[in-house]
C-alpha positions as CSV (number, residue, x, y, z in Angstrom):
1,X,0.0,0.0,0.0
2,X,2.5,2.3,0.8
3,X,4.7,1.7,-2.5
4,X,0.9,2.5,-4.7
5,X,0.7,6.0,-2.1
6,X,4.9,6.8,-3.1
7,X,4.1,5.9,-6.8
8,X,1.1,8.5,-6.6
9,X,3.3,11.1,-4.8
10,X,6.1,10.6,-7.4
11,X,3.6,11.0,-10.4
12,X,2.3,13.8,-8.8
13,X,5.7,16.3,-8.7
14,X,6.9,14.9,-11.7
15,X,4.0,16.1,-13.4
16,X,4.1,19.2,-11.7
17,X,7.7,19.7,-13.3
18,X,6.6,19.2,-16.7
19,X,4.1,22.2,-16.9
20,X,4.5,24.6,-19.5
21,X,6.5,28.1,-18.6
22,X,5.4,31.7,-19.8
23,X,6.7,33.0,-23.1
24,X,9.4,35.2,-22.4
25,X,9.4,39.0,-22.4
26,X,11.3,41.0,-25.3
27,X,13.7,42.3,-22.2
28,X,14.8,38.2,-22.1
29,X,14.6,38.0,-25.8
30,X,16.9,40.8,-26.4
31,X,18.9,39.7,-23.9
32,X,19.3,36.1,-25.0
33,X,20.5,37.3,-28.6
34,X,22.6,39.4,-27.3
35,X,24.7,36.6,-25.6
36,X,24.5,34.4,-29.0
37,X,26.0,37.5,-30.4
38,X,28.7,37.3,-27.8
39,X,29.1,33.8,-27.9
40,X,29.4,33.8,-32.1
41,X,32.0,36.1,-31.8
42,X,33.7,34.5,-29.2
43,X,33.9,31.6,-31.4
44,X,35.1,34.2,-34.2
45,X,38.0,34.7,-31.8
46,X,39.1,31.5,-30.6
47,X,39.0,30.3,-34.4
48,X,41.4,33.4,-34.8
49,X,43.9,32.5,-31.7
50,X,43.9,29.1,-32.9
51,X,45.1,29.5,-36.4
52,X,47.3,31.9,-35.1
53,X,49.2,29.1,-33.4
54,X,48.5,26.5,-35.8
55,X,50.8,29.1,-37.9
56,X,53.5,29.1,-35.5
57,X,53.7,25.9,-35.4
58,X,53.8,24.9,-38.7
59,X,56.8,27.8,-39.4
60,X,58.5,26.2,-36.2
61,X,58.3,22.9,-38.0
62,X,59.2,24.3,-41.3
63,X,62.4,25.7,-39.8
64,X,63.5,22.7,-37.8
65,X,62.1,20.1,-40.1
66,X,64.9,17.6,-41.7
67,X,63.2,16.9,-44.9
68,X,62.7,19.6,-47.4
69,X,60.8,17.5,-50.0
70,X,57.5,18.5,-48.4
71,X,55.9,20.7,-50.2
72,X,54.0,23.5,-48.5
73,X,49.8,23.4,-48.9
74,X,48.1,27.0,-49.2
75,X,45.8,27.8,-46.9
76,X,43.4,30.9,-46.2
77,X,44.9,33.0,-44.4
78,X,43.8,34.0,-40.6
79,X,40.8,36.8,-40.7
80,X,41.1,38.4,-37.4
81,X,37.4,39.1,-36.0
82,X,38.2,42.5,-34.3
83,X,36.4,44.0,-30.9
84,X,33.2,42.9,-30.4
85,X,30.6,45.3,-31.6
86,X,27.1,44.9,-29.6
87,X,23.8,45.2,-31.7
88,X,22.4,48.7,-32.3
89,X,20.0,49.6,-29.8
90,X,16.5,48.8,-31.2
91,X,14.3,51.6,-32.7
92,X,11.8,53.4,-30.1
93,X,8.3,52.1,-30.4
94,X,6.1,54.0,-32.4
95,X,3.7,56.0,-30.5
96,X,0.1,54.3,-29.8
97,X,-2.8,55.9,-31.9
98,X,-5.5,57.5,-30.0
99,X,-8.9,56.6,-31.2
């Protein structure tokens, strides 16, 4: 009996946990596109840093490197992101019309 009354109980919260939140506000919208922005070019960056060293590296092993048969492969060069620039503010609302 007491396992049927837990069962219940457990049901009970976990269905509780499952109902459906509010739509967020355009404050949390803007908000959560402005961290994807952040987080895009954060990725711009670290792409950056890393073929940055990936270039070192390969000119470290270029100058050190007993064979000189290989031949080199061209590759794009690295594009470096610059400062992050937040999105422009968003245009003011136009004004409600009186009726």
């Amino acid at each position: 009996m007491k396992s049927i009354a837990l069962f219940i109980a457990a049901s009970t919260l976990s269905l509780s946990a499952l109902a459906k939140l509010p739509a967020p506000n355009d404050a949390a919208k803007a908000a959560a596109a402005e961290a994807a922005a952040k987080a895009a070019h954060a990725g711009k960056v670290e792409s950056y840093l890393l073929c940055k060293a990936q270039d070192r590296t390969v000119a470290h092993y270029r100058k050190s490197a007993k064979s000189k048969d290989a031949k080199p492969v061209a590759t794009a060069p690295c594009a470096d992101p610059g400062p992050y620039k937040p999105a422009a503010a968003a245009a003011p609302a136009a004004p409600a019309k009186k009726s």
